[in-house]
Every structure is written in structure tokens, then in C-alpha cells.
N, C-alpha and C positions, 0 to 999 in steps of 0.2 A: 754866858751871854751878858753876864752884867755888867754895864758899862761900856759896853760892846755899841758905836753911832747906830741908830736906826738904820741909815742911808747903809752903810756895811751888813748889819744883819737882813735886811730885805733884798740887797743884792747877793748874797751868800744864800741863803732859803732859796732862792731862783734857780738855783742849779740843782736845788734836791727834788726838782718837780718839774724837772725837763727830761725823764726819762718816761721809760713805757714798758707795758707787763703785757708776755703773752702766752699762752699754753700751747705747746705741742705735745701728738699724740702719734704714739708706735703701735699702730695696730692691728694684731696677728688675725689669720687664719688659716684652718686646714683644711684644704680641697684637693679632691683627685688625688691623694697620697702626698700631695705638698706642702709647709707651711709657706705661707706668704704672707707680703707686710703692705701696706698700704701705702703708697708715695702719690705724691702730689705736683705739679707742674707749678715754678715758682716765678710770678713775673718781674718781683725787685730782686734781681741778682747780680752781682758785680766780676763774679769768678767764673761764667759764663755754664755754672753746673744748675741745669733745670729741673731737677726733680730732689723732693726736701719730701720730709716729715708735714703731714696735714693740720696745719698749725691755722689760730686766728688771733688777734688782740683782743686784750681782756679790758672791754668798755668799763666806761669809769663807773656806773652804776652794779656791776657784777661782781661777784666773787669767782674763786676758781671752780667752783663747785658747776655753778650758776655757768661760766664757759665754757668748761670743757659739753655738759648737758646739751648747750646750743649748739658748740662744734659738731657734735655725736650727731645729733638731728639734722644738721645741714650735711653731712659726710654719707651716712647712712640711712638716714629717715627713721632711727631709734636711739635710744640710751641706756634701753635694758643688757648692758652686757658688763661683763667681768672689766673692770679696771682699778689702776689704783695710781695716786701718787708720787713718781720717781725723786727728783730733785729740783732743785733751780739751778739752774745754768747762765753764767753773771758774767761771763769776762766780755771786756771790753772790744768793742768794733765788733761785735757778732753778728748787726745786722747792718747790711748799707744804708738806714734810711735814719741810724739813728742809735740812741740805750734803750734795747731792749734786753730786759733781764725776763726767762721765758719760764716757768714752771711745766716740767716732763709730766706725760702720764705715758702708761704702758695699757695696752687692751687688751682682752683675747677673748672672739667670738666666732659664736659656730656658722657655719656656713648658710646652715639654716635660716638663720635671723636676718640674711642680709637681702638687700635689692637686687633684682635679677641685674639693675640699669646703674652703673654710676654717674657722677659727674662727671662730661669732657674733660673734665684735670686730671682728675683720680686713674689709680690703674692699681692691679695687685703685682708684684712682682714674686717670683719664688726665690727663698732667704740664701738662696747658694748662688742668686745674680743679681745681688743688689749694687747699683753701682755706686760710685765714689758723691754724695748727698750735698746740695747748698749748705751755706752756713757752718755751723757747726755740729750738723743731724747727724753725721759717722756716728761720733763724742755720744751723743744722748741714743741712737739707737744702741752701739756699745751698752750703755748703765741699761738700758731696757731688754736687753740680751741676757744681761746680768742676772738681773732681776727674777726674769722669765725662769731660768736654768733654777736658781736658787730657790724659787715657789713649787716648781715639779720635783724637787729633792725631798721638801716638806709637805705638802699638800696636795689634794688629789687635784689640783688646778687646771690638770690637763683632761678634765670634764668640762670646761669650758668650751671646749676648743671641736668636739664630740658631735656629732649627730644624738637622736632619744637611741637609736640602737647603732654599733659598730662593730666590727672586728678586731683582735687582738693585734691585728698586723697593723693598724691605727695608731692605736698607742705604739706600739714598737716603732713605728717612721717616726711620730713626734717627737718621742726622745731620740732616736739615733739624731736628728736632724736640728734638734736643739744644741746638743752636744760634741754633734761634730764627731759621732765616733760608732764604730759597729756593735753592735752590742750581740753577746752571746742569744741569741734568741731560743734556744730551748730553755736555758736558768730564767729567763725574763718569762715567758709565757709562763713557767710555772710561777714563780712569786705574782703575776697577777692572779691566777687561779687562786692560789693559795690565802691571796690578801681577802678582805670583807666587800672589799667595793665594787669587786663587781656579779652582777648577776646574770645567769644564762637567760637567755627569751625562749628559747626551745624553738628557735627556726634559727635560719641559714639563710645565708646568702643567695641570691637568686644564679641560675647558673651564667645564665647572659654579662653579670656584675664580677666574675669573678674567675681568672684561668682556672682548672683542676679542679680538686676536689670541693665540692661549696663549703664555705665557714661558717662556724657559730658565729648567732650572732648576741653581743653582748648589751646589758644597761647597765648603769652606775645605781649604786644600791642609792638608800632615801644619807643622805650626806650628812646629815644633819646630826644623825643618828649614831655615827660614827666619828665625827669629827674631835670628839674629846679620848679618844682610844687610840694612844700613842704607834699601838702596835699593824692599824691599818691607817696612819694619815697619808702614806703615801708609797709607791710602788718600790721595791730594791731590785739594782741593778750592779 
């Protein structure tokens, strides 16, 4: 900049603070044997596709921290649930109103925790009809797909996602349904047996909740407890 006219470098800085930050969030649940993601009805859209990713702008006094928190609490009326930070997403023209470069997060919370009532916008949709997303949300639900898949390979993360008690046929949907694939479910049910994490309750499913024969029903061990012990962090399939 040295030697650089005033009049040049103040017109030049002008453009590097004519853009705008904002976070979106992909955020999972399991109901009724389903996972579902969270979409949103979107009112500046140019491609005439009305349902995106539950996104807001990141005020100039906020961090990301500090937005996503306020998004959570206007979405759902909490923020105590599993999330974490995906990527930024920066190409250009991705929003019609402007540069918005957006920081992804990915969620996943139990059914339990959530409001009987959403927002008029909101809707949960099930992950095998999701349709074609404003903007660029395919792209960033894609890397939160990613993500998702890659956390249940490592990590018992699909306690998140859980009721305090479930059934083995739980977990067995979540993963088939992540992955997109059938899974042998007698080898599966024994490797959850087999693993540390989970523990029986010593009741069953009520018979009204369940065709046939009633299920165990299961808890996730104290997590904490196990989380350094390579050989239960997470289910094999």
C-alpha cells in the first residue's frame, strides 16, 4: 500500500466490506423410524426453488458462535443439541441479494427436545424426499451428509439422535438410512450387543408401540466413560 493515492486505497477497501456473512444449518432428526432434515421456506429467491437450508445473517456485533445459538433458539426454542462446524461456502452470486459468503453447521437432535409447534416456514421433510434446495443448500447439505456418515463410523454420535430408551431396530434404520444401503442386521445387532455402549433397561417395548413380538429396550452407557477406549467408540457394520 505504500505509495498507493489515498483516493485509490479507500476506493479499493470499499469493496472489501461490501459483502456479508451468514450461517446455515442442516438439521437432522429421527422420528417414527425416519430421519428428517429441517427446510425452510425462502422468500429472496431468483430460481423460483422455495425451500433452502434454515439460515440467518451473521449481525455485525455476533460471532458465529453467538448466531448460530440465536438461529437455534428462533428455529427451535433451544440450543442444547449436538452440532458442529461444517465449512464456508464462498462462490460467487450464491445469494440474489448480494456476497454472501455463509458458514455450514450440521445438527442432530433427538426428537425429544424439540417443539410440538414449528414456525409457518419450517417443515421436517424425510431424507429420501428432499427436494432440489435454493441457492446452493444441495452443495452444503451434500458436505453435512458427509460429515453426518463420517461421525457414525467414529463416534457413538448416533446418541444424539435417540430417545433416554430405544430399540435396536433404531440404530439399525439410522444407519441403513444414512448410508443409503441394507445392512445385514443379524451381524449389526450382534456388534451393538457386543459393543460397551449400550445397556439393556430390562423392559420392552409396549405391545401397542410395536408389530410382534415386544423389543428390548435399550440406553447408551455413561459416554464419557468410554469415549477414550478405541475399541467401543463406535458401532461395526
Amino acid at each position: 500500500m505504500t505509495g498507493q493515492p489515498q483516493s485509490n486505497y479507500t476506493s479499493s477497501m470499499d469493496h472489501f466490506f461490501r459483502g456479508a456473512f451468514s450461517i446455515d444449518l442442516a438439521l437432522f432428526r429421527f422420528r417414527a423410524g425416519n430421519l428428517e432434515l429441517l427446510l425452510q421456506e425462502k422468500e429472496e429467491v431468483i430460481d423460483g426453488l422455495q425451500l433452502g437450508l434454515p439460515g440467518a445473517l451473521i449481525l455485525p456485533d455476533e460471532d458465529t458462535k453467538a448466531a448460530v445459538a440465536d438461529l437455534s433458539e428462533q428455529l427451535i426454542g433451544r440450543t442444547d443439541f449436538y452440532h458442529e462446524q461444517l465449512s464456508a461456502f464462498s462462490e460467487l452470486h450464491r445469494h440474489p441479494l448480494g456476497r454472501v459468503i455463509t458458514i455450514a453447521y450440521y445438527g442432530l437432535i433427538s426428537n425429544e427436545k424439540l417443539l410440538e409447534k414449528l414456525g409457518d416456514d419450517l417443515r421436517w421433510y424425510p431424507m429420501n424426499q428432499i427436494p432440489k434446495l435454493s441457492y446452493d443448500h444441495n452443495q452444503i447439505l451434500e458436505s453435512a451428509i458427509s460429515r453426518f456418515k463420517e461421525d457414525l463410523l467414529n463416534q457413538p454420535i448416533v446418541a444424539e439422535l435417540l430417545p433416554k430408551e430405544f430399540i435396536l431396530a433404531d440404530i439399525i434404520s439410522i444407519y441403513e438410512q444414512a448410508f443409503q444401503r441394507t445392512l445385514n442386521q443379524s451381524n449389526f445387532r450382534k456388534s451393538l450387543k457386543r459393543s460397551k455402549l449400550l445397556v439393556p433397561s430390562g423392559r420392552k417395548m409396549s405391545a401397542g408401540e410395536n408389530i410382534g413380538r415386544p423389543a428390548e429396550l435399550y440406553s447408551f452407557a455413561n459416554l464419557d466413560s468410554t469415549e477414550k477406549d478405541p475399541d467401543v467408540i463406535s458401532f461395526n457394520f
